[in-house]
Each structure stands twice: as structure tokens, then as C-alpha cells.
C-alpha positions in Angstrom: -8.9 30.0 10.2 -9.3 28.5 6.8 -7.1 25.1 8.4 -10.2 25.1 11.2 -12.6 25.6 9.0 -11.6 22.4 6.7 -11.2 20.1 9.6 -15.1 21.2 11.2 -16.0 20.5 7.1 -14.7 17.1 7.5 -16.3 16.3 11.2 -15.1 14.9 14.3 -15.8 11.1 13.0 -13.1 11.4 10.1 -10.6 13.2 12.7 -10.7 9.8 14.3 -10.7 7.7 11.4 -7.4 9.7 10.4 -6.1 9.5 13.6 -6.5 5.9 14.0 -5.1 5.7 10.1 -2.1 7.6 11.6 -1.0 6.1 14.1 -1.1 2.2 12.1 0.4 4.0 9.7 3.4 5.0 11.8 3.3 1.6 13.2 4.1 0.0 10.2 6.4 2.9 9.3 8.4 1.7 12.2 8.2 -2.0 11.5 9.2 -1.5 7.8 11.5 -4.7 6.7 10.7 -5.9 10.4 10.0 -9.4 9.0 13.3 -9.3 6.9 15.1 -8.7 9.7 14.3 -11.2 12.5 14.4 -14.0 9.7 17.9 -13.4 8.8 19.4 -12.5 12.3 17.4 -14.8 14.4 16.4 -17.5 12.2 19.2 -17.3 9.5 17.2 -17.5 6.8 18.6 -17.3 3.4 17.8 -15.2 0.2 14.6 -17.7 -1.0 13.8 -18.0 2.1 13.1 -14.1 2.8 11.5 -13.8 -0.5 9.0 -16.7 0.2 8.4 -15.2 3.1 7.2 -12.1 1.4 5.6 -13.1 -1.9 3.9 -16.1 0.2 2.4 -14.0 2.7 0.6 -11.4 -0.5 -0.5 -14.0 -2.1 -1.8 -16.6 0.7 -3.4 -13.6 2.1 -4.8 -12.3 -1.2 -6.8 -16.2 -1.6 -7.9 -16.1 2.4 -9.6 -12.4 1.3 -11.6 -13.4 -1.6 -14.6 -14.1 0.5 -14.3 -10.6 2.6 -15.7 -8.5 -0.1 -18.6 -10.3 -0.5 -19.3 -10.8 3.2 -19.0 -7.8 4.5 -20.7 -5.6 1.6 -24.1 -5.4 3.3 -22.6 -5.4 6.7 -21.2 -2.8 9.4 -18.0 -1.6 8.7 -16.8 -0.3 11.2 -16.4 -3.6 13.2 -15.2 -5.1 10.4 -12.3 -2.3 11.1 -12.5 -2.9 14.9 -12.0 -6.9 14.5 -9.5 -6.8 12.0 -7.3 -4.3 14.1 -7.4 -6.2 17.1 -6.3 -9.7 14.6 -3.3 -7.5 13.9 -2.2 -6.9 17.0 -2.9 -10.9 18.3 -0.8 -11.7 15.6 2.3 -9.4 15.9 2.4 -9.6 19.6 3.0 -13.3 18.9 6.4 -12.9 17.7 8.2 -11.2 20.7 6.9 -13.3 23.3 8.0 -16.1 20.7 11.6 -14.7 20.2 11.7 -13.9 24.1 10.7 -17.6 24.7 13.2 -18.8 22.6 10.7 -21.0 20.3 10.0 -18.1 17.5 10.1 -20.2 14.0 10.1 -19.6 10.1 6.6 -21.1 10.2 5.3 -19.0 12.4 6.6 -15.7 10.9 5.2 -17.1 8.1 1.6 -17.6 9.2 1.6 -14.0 10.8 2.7 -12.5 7.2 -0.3 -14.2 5.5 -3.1 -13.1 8.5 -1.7 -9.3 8.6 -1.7 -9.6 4.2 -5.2 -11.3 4.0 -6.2 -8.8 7.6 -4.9 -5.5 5.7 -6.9 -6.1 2.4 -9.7 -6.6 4.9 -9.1 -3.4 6.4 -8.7 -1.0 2.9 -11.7 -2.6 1.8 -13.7 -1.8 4.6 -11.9 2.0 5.5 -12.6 2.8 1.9 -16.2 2.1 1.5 -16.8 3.3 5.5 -15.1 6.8 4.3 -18.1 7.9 2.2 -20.5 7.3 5.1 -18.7 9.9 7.0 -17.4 12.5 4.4 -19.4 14.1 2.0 -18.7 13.4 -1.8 -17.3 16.8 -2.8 -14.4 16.6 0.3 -13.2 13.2 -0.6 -10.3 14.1 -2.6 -9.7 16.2 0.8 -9.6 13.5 2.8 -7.7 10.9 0.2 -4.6 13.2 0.1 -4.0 13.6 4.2 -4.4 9.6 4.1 -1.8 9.7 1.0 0.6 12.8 3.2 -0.1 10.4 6.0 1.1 7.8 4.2 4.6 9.3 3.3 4.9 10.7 6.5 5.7 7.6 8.0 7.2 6.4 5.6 10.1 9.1 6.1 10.0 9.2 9.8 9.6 5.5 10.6 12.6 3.5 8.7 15.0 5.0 10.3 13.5 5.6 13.7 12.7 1.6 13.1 16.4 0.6 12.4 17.8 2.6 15.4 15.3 0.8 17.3 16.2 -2.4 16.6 20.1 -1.6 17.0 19.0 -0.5 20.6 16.7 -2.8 21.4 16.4 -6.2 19.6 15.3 -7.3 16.4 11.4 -7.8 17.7 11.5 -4.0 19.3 9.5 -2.4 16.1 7.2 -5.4 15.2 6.2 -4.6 19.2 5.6 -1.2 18.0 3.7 -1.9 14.8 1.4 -4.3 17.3 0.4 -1.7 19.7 0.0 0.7 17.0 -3.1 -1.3 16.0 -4.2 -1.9 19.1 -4.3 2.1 19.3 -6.1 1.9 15.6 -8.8 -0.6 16.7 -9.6 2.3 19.7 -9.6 5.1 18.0 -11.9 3.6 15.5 -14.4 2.4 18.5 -14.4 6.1 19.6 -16.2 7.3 16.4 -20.2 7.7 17.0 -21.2 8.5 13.9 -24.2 6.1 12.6 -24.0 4.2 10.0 -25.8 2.5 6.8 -25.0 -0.8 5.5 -25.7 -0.7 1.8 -28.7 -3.6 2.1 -29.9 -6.5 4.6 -27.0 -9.0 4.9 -27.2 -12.0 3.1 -26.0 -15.2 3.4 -22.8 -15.3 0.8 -22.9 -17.1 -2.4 -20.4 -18.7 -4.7 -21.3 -16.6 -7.8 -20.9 -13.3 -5.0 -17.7 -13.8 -4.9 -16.5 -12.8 -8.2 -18.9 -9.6 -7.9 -16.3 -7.1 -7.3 -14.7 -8.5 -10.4 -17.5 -9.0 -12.5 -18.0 -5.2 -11.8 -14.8 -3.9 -12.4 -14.3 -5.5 -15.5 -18.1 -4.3 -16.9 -17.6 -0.6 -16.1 -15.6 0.7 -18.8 -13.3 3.0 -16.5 -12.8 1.1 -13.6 -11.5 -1.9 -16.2 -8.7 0.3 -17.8 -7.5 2.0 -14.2 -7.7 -2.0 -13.0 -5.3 -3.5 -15.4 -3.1 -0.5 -15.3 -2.6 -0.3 -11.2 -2.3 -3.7 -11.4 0.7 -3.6 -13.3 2.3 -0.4 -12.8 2.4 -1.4 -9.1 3.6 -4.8 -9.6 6.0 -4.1 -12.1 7.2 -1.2 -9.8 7.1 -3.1 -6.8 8.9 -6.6 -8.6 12.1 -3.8 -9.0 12.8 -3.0 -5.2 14.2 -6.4 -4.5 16.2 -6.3 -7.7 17.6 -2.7 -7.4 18.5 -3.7 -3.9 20.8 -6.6 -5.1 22.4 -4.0 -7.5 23.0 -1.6 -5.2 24.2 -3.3 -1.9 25.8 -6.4 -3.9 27.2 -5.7 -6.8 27.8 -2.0 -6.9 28.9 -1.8 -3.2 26.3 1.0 -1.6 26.9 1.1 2.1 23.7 0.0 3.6 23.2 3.7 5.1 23.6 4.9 1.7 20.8 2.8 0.4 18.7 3.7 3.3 19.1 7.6 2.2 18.3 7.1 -1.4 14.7 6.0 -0.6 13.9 7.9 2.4 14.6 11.1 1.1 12.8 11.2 -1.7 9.7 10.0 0.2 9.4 13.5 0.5 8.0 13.4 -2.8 4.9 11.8 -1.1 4.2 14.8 0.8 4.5 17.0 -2.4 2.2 15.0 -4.7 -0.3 14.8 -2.2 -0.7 18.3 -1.2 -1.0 19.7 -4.7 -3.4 16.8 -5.7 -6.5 19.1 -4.5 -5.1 22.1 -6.6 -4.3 20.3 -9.7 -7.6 18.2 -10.2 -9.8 21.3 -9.2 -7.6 23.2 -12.1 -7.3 20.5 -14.8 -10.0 18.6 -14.0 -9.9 14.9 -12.1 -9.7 12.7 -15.5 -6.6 15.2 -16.9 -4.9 14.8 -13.9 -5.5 11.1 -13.9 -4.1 10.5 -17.0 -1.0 13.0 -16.8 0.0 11.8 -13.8 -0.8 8.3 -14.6 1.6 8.6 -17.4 4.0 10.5 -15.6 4.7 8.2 -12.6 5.2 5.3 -15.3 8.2 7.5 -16.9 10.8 7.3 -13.9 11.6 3.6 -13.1 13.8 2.8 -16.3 16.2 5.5 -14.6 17.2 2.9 -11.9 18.4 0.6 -15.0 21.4 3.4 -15.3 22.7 3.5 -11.7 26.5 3.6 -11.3 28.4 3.5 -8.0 29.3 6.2 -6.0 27.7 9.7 -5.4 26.5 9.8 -9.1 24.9 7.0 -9.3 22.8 7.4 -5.4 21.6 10.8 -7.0 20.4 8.9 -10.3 18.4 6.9 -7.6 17.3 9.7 -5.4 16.0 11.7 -8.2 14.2 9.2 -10.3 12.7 7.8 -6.4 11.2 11.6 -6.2 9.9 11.7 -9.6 8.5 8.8 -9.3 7.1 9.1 -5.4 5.5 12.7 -6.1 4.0 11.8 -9.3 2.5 8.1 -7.6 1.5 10.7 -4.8 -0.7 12.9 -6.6 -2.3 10.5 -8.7 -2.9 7.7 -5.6 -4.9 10.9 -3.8 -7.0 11.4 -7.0 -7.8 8.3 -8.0 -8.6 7.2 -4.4 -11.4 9.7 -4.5 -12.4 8.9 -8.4 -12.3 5.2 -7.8 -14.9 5.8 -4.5 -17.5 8.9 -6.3 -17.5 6.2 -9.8 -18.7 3.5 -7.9 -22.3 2.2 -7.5 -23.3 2.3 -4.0 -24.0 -1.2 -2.3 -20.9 -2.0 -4.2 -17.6 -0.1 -2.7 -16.0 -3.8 -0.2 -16.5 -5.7 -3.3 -14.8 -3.6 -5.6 -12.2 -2.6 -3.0 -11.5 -6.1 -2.1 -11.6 -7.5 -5.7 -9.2 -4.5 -6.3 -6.6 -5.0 -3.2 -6.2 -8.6 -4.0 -5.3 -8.7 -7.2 -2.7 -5.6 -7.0 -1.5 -8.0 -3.8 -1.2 -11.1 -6.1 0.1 -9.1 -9.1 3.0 -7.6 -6.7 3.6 -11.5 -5.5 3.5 -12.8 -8.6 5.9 -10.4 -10.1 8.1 -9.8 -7.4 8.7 -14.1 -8.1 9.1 -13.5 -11.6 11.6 -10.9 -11.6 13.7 -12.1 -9.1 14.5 -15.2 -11.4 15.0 -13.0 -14.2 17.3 -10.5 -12.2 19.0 -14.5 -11.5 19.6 -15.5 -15.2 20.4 -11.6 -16.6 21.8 -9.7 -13.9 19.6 -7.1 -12.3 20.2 -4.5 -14.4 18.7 -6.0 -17.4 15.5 -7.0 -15.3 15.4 -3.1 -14.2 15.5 -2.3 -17.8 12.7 -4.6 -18.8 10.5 -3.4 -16.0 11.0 0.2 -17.3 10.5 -0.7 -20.6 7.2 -2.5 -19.9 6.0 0.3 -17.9 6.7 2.5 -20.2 3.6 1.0 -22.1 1.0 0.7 -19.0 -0.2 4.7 -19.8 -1.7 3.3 -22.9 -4.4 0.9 -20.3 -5.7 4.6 -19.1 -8.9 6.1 -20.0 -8.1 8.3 -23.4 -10.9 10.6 -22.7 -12.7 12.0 -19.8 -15.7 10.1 -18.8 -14.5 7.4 -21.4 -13.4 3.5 -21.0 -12.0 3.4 -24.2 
């Protein structure tokens, strides 16, 4: 009665908007290291080539999104959503005909990495700011945590389900998948009817609107200290997958299967964090639980410096991953909701945009770095400076509640 109750709260428009969440979300659970794949079996691409491919497509897409916030602040969003769903799916469903055709190429994966980048900073910008048009304020941190359970959902259940795909099927099976899955989105996101707003008249961008999302993050004393530290806590956390990767599978041996295990099982962790993010903000209070968690989630990555071979050293990695996951978790759903109800209206696709492309670029950018410093000191020292430095970022969040500084 009480789960019935909640949903009729929320309305029919966000059951699609979830829906249509859910099953991209699955999608892209499924075609998880997709990209990775096809360019080393069917393209043999090397090590710098696979990382180009990644840290090129974040940041080329992050510099082809600067102008989306801007644009589409006074506009409908919910075409925004429509059209950038159905670029998705024009642009995946490229690749198998491609591969089937025999003429699939580096350059192409390439320019399909940097559309769906600069395409999925598009969509968050616009999903975000659409959200508070059809859920009211006090049920957004409702709504934040089954996106974030969502989130982690597929992110269990589609990795594997991916990879046995794939062995079935082909290497383009699950980038097939993630397509239609978007295709699915960009429909169940036409089926919502409920009207709305744009924040003002649309305007005809200018240079100087550009930097607005910026320009207003870094004035509003909050937003500015959340900024810099997501910025860096993601990329920093981000920057250490590649390198814990070379550890494990290289030069401590980890069966690929093994590795596979450590990080899907404590996505579980997503699940927990997200479903007791409702119960800890409305008992501590949304800027404690910011800052707890905010400084919690920061605490678990310089465990992966320690990681030894054999069953010892995949639970060091399992249980640091589901510290780290639930504690991510529960602050992602909370500050999701924060980020949205501190916001000026008229203002939520810049600051979303301005927001998505600099944690893209930061994650780029780092991701570059510390793979030539796991080069020139082995990995493990580049896991421990990445744990070190994070270990600082809980400083960069808000001391007090209601306080910048």
C-alpha cells in the first residue's frame, strides 16, 4: 500500500521518465567496455590506442557540449531528450552494419565515442532540469535514489549478461543492444503528456552565455566547493580503473573472470547506498549527510594500492569496491537532489551542462595523466598517490550547513 501510494505521489510522467532511464540504463549496462572490445578483436588496436579512444571521446565530446547548456536553457526539454536519444541510436547502429560490411574503422569508432560523450552530457543536462517540472521539490531525493538503484542495477546485471553476449554472438551483439535500448528511451520519453514550462522566451545564444553555468557555479558559495570536489574525487577515482586493471590482470595474474567478480559484486553497494539515502538525510539532515558521506566515499580507494594476488588480495578489492560504491551511492542520490532544490530556476541546463563537462574533461584528463604515471612508477605507486590525494578532496566540502566556506 505504502509502495502504491509513493509511485501515485510521484505521477505517471516520472514512471515514464524512469522507465525510459531504465531501460538506457540497462543498455549501456550491457554494452559496458563494448568499445574496448571491438577495437582490440576486430581492429587490433593496441594499449594507446584503446585509451585514446576513451579519453578522446570525454573530452571531444565535453568541447562539442559547451554550447548545449546555453541553448537549450529557455527551451523544451523534453525534445531535447527525444533528439538526443534517437542521435544515440543513429550512431551505435552504425557500427554493426559497419563490422557486418566488413569496412568498420578506428575512425569511425572514434567519432561514435565523441557524439554519444558530447549526446550524453546533452541528455543529463536536460533529464535533470526536466525532473523538477514533473516532481515536486519535497520527492526529489525520492526520485534521485531509484535513478541512482537504477543505476547499479545495471550495472550488476549487465556486464556479465554483456560478455556472455558477445561470446555468443559477436563482438557488436551488445553495442546492438545499447542502440535499441535508446531507441526504446527516445519512446518512452515521447509517451509522457505532462506540459511543460521553459524557464523564459528562447534567445538567440551569446558568446558571454556560454560560460553562464560556470560563472554560476563558481559565484554560489556551495555549488563552488561541491564543484571542485566531484570534479576531482571522480576523476581521480575514475583515472585508477585503468591502472588497477594493469595490476591486477598483468602483473599480479587475476584471471579475467576474477577481475570481473571483484567489481560486479560489490556494485551491490549501489543498491544499499541508494535505498538508505532517503532515511539518512531525513534523519541527519541533507548537508550532514553530504559531508559524511562525502568524506567517507573519499576514504576507500588508497585500499586498492595494497592488493596482493590470490583470494586475499580479490577480497581487499571487493571490500574497498563496496565501501566505496555504497558510500558514492548514498551521497550521488543526495546531492542529485541538493544540487537541483539550490539552484536558481531558469538556470538548472546551464549548471548541469557546465557541471557534466568538466567532471567529463576532469576524468579525460586524469585518466591521461595517470596512465603515464602508472608507466614511469608502476601502478601501484599511481594507486597510492590517487589515494593519497583523495584523501584531501573532503576538505573542498561545505564545513557547515548552508555554508560555502
Amino acid at each position: 500500500m505504502l509502495k502504491t501510494e509513493r509511485k501515485a505521489r510521484l505521477g505517471r510522467s516520472f514512471g515514464w521518465l524512469w522507465a525510459a532511464y531504465a531501460v538506457s540504463a540497462y543498455g549501456t549496462g550491457l554494452g559496458f567496455g563494448a568499445f574496448s572490445i571491438v577495437a582490440v578483436q576486430v581492429l587490433q588496436a593496441g594499449p594507446a590506442e584503446v585509451a585514446a579512444l576513451s579519453a578522446s571521446g570525454l573530452a571531444i565530446g565535453a568541447l562539442l557540449a559547451v554550447p548545449v547548456g546555453a541553448w537549450m536553457e529557455f527551451r523544451a526539454k523534453r525534445p531535447v531528450m527525444i533528439a538526443v536519444d534517437v542521435l544515440r541510436f543513429a550512431a551505435l547502429g552504425s557500427i554493426p552494419p559497419a563490422y557486418w560490411l566488413g569496412v568498420l574503422s578506428f575512425a569511425q569508432l572514434l567519432v561514435v565515442a565523441v557524439v554519444t560523450a558530447a549526446a550524453k552530457i546533452a541528455f543529463t543536462a536536460a533529464s535533470g532540469a526536466y525532473l523538477k517540472t514533473v516532481v515536486p521539490a519535497g520527492r526529489l531525493l525520492v526520485a534521485t535514489s531509484r535513478f541512482e538503484s537504477t543505476t547499479w542495477s545495471a550495472t550488476i546485471i549487465g556486464p556479465p549478461v554483456g560478455g556472455a553476449a558477445i561470446g555468443l554472438m559477436g563482438p557488436v551483439t551488445t553495442v546492438l543492444a545499447d542502440a535499441v535500448s535508446y531507441l526504446l528511451s527516445a519512446l518512452g520519453i515521447a509517451a509522457i503528456r505532462h506540459p511543460e514550462r521553459p524557464a523564459g522566451l528562447a534567445k538567440t545564444t551569446r558568446w558571454r552565455d556560454l560560460a553562464e553555468g560556470w560563472r554560476y557555479i563558481l559565484t554560489h558559495p556551495a555549488l563552488r566547493r561541491f564543484f571542485v570536489n566531484t570534479a576531482l574525487v571522480n576523476g581521480l577515482i575514475m583515472a585508477g580503473e585503468p591502472v588497477l586493471a594493469v595490476l591486477m590482470l598483468g602483473h599480479l595474474g587475476f584471471p579475467a573472470w576474477q577481475y570481473g567478480l571483484a567489481f560486479a559484486v560489490p556494485c551491490v553497494g549501489g543498491l544499499i547506498g541508494s535505498r538508505l539515502a532517503r532515511r539518512v538525510a531525513a534523519r541527519w539532515g541533507e548537508p550532514t549527510a553530504l559531508r559524511v558521506f562525502g568524506t567517507l566515499r573519499a576514504c576507500w580507494p588508497l585500499g586498492l594500492a595494497f592488493v596482493q594476488p590470490g583470494t586475499a588480495g580479490l577480497l581487499i578489492v571487493m571490500v574497498t569496491e563496496l565501501g566505496l560504491i555504497t558510500c558514492a551511492s548514498l551521497f550521488n542520490s543526495v546531492f542529485a537532489a541538493h544540487r537541483l532544490t539550490s539552484t536558481d530556476p531558469g538556470r538548472h541546463a546551464r549548471m548541469l551542462t557546465a557541471w557534466s563537462i568538466t567532471t567529463s574533461t576532469s576524468i579525460a584528463v586524469l585518466t591521461l595523466v595517470w596512465g603515464l604515471l602508472a608507466q614511469l612508477t608502476g601502478p601501484r605507486a599511481a594507486l597510492a598517490l590517487a589515494g593519497v590525494l583523495l584523501l584531501g578532496t573532503p576538505f573542498l566540502l561545505p564545513r557547515k550547513p548552508g555554508q560555502g566556506a
